[in-house]
C-alpha positions in Angstrom: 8.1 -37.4 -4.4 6.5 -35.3 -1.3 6.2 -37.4 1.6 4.0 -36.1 4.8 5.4 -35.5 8.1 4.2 -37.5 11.1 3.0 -34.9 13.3 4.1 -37.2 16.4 7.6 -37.3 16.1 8.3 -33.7 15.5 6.7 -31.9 18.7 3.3 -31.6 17.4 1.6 -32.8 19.5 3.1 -30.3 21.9 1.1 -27.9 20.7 4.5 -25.7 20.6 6.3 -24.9 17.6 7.7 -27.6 15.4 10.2 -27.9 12.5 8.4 -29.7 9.5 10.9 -31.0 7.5 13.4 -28.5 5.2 16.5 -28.2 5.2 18.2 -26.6 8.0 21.4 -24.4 7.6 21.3 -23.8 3.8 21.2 -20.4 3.7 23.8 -17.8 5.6 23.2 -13.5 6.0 24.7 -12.7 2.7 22.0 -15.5 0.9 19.3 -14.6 2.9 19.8 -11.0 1.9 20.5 -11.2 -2.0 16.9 -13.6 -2.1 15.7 -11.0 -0.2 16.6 -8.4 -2.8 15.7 -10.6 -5.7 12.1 -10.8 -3.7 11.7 -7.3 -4.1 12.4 -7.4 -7.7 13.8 -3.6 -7.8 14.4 -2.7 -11.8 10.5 -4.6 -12.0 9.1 -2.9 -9.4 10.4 0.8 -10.5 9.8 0.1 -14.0 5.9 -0.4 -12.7 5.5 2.1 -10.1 7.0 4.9 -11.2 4.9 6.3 -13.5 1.5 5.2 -10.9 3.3 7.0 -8.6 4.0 10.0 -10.4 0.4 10.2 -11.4 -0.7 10.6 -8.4 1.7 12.5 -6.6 3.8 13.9 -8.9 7.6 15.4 -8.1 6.7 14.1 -4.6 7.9 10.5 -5.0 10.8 10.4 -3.6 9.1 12.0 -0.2 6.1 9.1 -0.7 9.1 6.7 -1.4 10.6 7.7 2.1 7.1 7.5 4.0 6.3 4.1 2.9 10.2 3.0 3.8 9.5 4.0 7.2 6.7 2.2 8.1 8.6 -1.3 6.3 11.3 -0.2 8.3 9.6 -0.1 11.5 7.8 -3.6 10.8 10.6 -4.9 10.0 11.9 -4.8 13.2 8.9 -6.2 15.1 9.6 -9.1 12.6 13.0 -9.5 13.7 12.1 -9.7 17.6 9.0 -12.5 16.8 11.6 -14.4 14.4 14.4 -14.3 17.1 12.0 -15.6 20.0 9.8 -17.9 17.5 11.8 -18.9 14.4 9.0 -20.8 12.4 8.7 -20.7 8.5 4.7 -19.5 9.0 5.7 -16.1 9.9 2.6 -14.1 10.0 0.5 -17.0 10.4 2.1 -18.9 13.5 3.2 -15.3 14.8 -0.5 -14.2 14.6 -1.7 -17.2 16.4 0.5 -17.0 19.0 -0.7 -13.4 20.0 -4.4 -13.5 19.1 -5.3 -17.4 18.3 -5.9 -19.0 15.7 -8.7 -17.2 13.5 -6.7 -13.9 13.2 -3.8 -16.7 12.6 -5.5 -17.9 9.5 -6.4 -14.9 8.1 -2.7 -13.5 8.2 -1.0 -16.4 7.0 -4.4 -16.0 4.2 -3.4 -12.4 3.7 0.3 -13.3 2.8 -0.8 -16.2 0.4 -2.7 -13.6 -1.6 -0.5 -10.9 -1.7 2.1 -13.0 -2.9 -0.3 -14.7 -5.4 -1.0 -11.3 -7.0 2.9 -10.6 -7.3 3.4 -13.3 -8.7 0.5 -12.8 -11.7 1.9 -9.0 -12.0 6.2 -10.3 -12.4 4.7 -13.1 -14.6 3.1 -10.3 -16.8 6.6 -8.0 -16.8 8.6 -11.2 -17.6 6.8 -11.3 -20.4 6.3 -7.8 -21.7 10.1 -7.6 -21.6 10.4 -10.8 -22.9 9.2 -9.5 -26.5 11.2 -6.3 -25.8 14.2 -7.8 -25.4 13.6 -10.4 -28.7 12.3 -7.0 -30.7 16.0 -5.0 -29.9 17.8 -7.8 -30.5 17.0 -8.8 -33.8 15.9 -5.3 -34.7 12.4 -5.8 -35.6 10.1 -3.5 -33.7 7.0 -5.6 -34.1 8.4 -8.6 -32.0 7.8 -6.1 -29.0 3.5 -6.2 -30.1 3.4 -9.9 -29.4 3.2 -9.2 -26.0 0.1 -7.5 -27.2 -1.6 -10.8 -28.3 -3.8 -11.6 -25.1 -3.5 -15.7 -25.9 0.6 -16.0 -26.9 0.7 -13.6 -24.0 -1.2 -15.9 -21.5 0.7 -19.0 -22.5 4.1 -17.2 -22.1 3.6 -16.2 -19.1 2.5 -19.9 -18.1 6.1 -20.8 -19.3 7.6 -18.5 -17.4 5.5 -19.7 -14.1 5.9 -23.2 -15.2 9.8 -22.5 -15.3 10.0 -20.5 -12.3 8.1 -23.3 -9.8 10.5 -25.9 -11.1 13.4 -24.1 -10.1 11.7 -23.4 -6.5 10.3 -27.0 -6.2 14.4 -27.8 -6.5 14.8 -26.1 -2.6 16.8 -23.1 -1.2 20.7 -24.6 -2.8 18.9 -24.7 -6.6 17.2 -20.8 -5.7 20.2 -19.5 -4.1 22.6 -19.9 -6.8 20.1 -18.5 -9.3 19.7 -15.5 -7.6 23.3 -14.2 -7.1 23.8 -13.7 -10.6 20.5 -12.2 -11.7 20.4 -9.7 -8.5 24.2 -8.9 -9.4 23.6 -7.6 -12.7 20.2 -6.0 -12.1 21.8 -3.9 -9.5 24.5 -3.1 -11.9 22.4 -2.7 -14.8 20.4 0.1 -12.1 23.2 2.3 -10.5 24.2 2.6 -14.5 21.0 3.9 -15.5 21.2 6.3 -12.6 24.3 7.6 -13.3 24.1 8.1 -17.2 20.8 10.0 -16.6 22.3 12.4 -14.4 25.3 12.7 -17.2 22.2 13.6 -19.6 21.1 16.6 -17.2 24.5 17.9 -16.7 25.3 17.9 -20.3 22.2 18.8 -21.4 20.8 16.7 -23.4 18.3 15.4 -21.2 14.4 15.1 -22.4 12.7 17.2 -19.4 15.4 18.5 -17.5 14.5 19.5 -13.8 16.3 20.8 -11.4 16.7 18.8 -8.1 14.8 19.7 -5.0 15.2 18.8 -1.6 11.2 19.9 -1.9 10.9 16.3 -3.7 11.6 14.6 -0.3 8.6 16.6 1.6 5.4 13.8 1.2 3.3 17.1 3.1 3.4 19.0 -0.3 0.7 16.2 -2.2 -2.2 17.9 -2.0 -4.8 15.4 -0.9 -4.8 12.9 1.8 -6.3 10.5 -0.9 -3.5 11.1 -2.8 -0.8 10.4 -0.1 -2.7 7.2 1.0 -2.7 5.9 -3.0 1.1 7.0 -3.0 2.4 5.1 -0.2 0.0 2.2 -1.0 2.5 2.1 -4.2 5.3 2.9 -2.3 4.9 0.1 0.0 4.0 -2.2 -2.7 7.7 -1.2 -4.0 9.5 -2.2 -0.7 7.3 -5.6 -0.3 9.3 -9.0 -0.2 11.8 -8.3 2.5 9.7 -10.5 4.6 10.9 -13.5 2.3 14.3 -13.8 4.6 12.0 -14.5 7.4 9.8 -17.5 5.8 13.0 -19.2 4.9 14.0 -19.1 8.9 14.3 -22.8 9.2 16.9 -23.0 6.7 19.0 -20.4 7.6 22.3 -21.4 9.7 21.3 -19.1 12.4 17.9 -19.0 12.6 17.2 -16.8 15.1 19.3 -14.0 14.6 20.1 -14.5 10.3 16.6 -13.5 8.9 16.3 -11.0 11.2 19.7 -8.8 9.9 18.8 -9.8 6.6 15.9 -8.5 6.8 16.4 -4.9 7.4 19.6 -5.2 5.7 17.8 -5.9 2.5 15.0 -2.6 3.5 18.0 -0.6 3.9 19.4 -1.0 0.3 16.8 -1.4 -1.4 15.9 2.3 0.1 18.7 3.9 -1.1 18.3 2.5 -4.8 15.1 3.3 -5.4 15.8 6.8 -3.7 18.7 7.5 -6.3 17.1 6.0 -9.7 13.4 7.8 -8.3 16.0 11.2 -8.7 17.6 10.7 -11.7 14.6 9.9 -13.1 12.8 12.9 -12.2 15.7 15.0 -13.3 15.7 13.5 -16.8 11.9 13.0 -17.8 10.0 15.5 -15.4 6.3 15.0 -15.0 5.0 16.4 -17.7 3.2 14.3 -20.5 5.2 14.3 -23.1 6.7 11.2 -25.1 9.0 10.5 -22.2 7.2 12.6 -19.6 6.8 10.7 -16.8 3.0 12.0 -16.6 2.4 10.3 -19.9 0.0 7.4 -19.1 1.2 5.6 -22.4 4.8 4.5 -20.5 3.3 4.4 -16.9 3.2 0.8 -16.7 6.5 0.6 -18.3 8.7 3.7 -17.3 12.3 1.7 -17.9 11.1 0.7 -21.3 10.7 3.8 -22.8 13.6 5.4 -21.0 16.5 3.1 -21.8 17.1 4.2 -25.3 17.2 7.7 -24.8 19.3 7.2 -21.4 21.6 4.2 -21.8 21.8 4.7 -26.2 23.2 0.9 -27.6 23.2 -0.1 -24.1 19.2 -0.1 -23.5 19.1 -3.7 -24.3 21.1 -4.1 -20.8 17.9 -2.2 -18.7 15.5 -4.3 -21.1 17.3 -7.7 -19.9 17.9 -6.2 -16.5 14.0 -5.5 -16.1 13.4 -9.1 -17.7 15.9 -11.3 -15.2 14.6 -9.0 -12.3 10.8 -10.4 -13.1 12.6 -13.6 -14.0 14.7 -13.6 -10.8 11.5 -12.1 -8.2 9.1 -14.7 -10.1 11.3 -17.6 -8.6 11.9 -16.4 -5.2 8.3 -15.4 -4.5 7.3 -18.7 -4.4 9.5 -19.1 -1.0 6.7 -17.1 0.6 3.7 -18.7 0.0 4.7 -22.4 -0.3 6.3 -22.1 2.9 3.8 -20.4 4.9 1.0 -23.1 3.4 3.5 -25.7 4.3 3.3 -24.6 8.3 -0.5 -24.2 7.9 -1.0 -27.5 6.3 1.4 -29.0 9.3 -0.4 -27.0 12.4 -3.4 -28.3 10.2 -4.9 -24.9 9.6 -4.7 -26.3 5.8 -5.1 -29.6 4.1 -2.9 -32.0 5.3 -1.4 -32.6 1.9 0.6 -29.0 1.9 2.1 -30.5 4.9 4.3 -32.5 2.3 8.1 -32.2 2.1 10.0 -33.5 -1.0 12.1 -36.2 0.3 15.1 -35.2 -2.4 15.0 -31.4 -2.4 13.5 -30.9 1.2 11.2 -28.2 0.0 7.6 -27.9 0.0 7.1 -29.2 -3.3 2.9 -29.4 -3.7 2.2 -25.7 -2.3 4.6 -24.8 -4.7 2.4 -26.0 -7.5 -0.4 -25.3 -6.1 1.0 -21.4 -5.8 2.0 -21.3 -9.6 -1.0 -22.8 -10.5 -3.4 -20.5 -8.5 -1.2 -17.3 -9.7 -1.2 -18.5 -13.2 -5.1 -18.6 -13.2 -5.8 -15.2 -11.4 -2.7 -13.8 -14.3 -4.7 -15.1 -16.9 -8.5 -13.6 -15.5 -6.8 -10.1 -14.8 -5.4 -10.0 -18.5 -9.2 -10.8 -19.8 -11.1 -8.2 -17.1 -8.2 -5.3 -16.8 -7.4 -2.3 -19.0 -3.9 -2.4 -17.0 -3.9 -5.4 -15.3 0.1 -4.0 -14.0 -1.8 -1.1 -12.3 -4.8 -2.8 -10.8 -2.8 -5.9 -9.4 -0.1 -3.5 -7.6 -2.7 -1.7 -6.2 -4.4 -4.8 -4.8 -1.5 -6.0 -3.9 -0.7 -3.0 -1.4 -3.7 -3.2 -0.2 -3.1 -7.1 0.9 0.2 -6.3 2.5 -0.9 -3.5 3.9 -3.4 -6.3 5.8 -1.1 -9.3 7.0 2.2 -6.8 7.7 -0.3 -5.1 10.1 -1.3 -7.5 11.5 1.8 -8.9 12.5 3.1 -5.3 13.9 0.1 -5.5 16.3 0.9 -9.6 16.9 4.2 -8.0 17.7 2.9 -5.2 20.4 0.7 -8.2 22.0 2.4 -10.6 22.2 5.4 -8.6 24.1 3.3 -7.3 26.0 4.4 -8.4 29.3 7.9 -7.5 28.9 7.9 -4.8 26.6 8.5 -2.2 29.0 11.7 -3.8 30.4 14.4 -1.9 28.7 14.9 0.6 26.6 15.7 -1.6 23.9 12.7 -3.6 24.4 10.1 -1.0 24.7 11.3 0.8 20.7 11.9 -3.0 19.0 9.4 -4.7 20.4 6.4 -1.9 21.3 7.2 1.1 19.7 8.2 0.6 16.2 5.5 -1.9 15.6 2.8 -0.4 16.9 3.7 2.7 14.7 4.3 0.9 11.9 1.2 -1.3 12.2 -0.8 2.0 12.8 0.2 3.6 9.4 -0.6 0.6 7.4 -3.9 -0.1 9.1 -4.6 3.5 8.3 -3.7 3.4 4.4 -5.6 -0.5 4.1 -8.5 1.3 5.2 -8.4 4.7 3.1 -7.2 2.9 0.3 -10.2 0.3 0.2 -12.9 3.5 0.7 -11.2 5.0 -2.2 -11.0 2.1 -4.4 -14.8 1.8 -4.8 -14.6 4.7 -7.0 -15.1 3.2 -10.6 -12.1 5.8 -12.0 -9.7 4.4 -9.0 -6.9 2.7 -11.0 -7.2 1.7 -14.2 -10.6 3.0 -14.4 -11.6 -0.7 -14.7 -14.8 -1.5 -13.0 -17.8 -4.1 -12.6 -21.3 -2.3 -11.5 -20.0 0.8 -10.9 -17.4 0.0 -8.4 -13.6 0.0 -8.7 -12.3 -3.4 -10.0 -9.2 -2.6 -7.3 -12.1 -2.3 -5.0 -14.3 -5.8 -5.5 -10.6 -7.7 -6.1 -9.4 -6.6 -2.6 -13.2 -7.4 -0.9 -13.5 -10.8 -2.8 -9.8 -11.9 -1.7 -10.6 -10.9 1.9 -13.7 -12.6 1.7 -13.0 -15.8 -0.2 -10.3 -16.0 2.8 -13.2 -15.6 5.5 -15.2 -18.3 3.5 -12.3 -20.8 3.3 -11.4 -20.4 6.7 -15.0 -21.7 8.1 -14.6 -24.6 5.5 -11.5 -25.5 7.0 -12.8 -25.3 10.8 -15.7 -27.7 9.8 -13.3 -30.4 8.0 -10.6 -30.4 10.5 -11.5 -28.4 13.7 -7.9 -29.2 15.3 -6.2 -26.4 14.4 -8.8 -23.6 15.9 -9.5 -25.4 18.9 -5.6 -25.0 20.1 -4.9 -28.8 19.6 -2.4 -27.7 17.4 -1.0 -25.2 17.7 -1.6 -22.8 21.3 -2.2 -19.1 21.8 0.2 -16.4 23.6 2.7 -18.9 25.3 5.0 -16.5 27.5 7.7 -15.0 25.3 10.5 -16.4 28.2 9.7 -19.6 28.3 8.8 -20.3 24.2 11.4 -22.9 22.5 12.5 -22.7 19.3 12.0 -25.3 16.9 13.7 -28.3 17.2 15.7 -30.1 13.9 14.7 -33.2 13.1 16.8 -36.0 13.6 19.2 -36.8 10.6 19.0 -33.1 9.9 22.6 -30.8 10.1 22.1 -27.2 11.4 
């Protein structure tokens, strides 16, 4: 049962920040990290990016790969100095308010709600595409894999996979953190195997497209277009998105100042050098052409691994298949973190209904926007499915679009709100001006080329309404329906963006940390 916090015994009505009820010291740096990994869902996320990738900037990747790492790199450390001087499970939404108030507040906690929403829709749909997969090579009937095909069966299975998925993160951090280090421990195995036997296939010959390594692959200056580098490291940024999970989780964590923080760019870090070796071996074993295993052919795009594990890991393929599957699996359940939490601080600052302000009283976690995230993810799942020729490329594309928004955003919160002391030290003006402000710069620069470009009706997919890019009017109507929302909410409960909640740009030496409950261990 979810039972609501009274906002006067928990330092609300200090207008400061405020713990709201989960439970503290759950989760230590090694936890923190492997949810962080499982967030970023690596064998789902290459299986749907490398081919988008690919197509549009070809032997390239791993260079576009390295750009879009830098700039997640670089945020990620502005992250780690707002979570160390205001650890708060909002994230982008209390960080924002602090440094610009409460209407840029709203919309970044709003842009981190949708972008996880869409992830969620896209894992759902990979879950279940490699669902049938995995049921088709192990009974040895090809035509199991087609019933992923079926747009109904395929819309219900996914809703069992969501439905399974929230019930596991309605149970709290203990019930998500012992999922995670199994299905994060084989998927990595599972991935540094496919790497390896692909490069065994180009040494010995027998690979499908052999190419020859080139340091050339690692130059992002060689794409031709500007267009095409901003679409590149739109995807590439898409594939390092979910780090930010170790942050939202803060108030759990048994140190949470300094715990999310390394985890954090701990998780970047690997998660860099994996993608970095299996975007190689891939490349060295398909090339980019268009053949049946090209990875220029637009039939296995949206499903590179799929078509690649037979002829790379032979009897073993059914390994990638159920590594691709527990990865979906695995990211579906640890996404919800993200969003339940962040509505849980906006319905307790009351920038949100006060019912998402609800704590379970057995689990201590944020049980209704949980639901309420599965629910609203299921629903824009099953629309994409009806209105998308590739629903797998449209939604990642939208998706980096949305990051690129709130992740912005919270660079430049960064930059502001150290303003005054950024200039100190050395170590203050790189962590806490610097990087940030770099960081923010390159994403606000790809949100805004990639949106011009998307309102091209071939962007994508090629899937469009009226002539414009469906990639296009999703991004504009999230953005909007966020604007739209956030006036509702100021005309029901004004509280929140008149500063009775929550105030704006306290000085970063005299902030407090949130305070645990009583009753609570730390």
């Amino acid at each position: 049962m979810d039972a609501p916090l009274d906002s006067s015994s928990d330092g609300l009505a200090g207008k400061g920040l405020s713990a709201k009820g989960l439970s503290a010291g759950t989760i230590g740096i090694l936890g923190a990290t492997v949810i962080g990994i499982s967030c970023i869902a690596p064998a789902y996320t290459l299986t749907a990016s490398l081919g988008p990738t690919v197509a549009v900037v070809g032997t390239q990747m791993p260079g576009i790969f390295l750009v879009g790492f830098l700039p997640m790199l670089l945020v990620a450390l502005g992250y780690r100095e707002l979570n160390h001087a205001m650890p708060d499970s909002g994230t982008s939404f209390t960080w924002a308010t602090r440094a610009f108030g409460p209407w840029v507040g709203w919309l970044g906690g709003w842009g981190l709600i949708v972008a996880t929403v869409v992830v969620l829709s896209n894992l759902a749909g990979v879950a279940v595409d490699f669902f049938y997969l995995a049921l088709a090579q192990i009974f040895g009937n090809p035509s199991l894999a087609d019933l992923a095909l079926n747009l109904p069966l395929n819309i219900v299975t996914c809703l069992a996979f969501m439905v399974a998925a929230c019930y596991v993160a309605y149970r709290g951090m203990e019930a998500t953190k012992a999922v995670q280090y199994w299905l994060v421990g084989f998927q990595l195995i599972v991935l540094v195997w496919f790497t390896v036997a692909a490069i065994v296939h180009v040494s010995n010959g027998s690979a499908f497209d052999a190419t020859s390594f080139s340091l050339d692959w690692f130059n992002p200056f060689a794409v031709p277009t500007f267009s095409a580098f901003a679409a590149g490291v739109s995807l590439s940024i898409f594939i390092f998105w979910g780090w930010d999970v170790t942050l939202t989780m803060n108030e759990e964590t048994k140190n949470p100042k300094t715990t999310p923080g390394r985890a954090a760019t701990l998780t970047v870090v690997i998660i860099f050098v994996l993608y970095v070796a299996v975007a190689v071996a891939a490349l060295m074993f398909s090339g980019i052409g268009a053949g049946a295993l090209g990875l220029g052919n637009a039939d296995i795009s949206g499903n590179v691994l799929a078509a690649l594990a037979g002829p790379i890991m032979g009897p073993f393929a059914i390994l990638l298949s159920l590594a691709v599957l527990s990865s979906s699996a695995a990211s579906l359940q640890s996404t919800f973190v993200g969003p339940a939490r962040t509505m849980l601080a906006m319905g307790h600052y009351q920038a949100f209904p006060k019912r998402f302000a609800s704590i379970t009283q057995r689990y201590k976690s944020p049980g209704f926007a949980t639901v309420v995230a599965g629910a609203v993810a299921w629903g824009f799942y099953a629309v994409m499915r009806v209105l998308s020729q590739n629903v797998l490329t449209d939604t990642i594309l939208t998706l980096g679009m949305m990051i690129c928004f709130y992740y912005g955003v919270t660079a430049f919160a960064c930059v502001w709100y150290f303003r005054r002391n950024a200039f100190e030290s050395i170590r203050s003006f790189f962590f806490k001006f610097l990087a940030p402000l770099v960081g923010g710069v390159i994403l606000a620069v790809i949100f805004v080329t990639t949106l011009i470009d998307s309102a091209n009706p071939d962007f994508g997919s090629g899937s469009n309404v009226a002539g414009l890019g469906l990639v296009f009017i999703l991004g504009i109507c999230l953005l909007l329906a966020g604007v739209v929302l956030m006036f509702v909410m100021r005309a029901v409960n004004p509280a929140f963006f008149t500063g009775q909640t929550l105030t704006r740009d306290l000085s970063p030496a005299t902030e407090r940390p949130a305070e645990t409950p009583a009753g609570q261990t730390s």
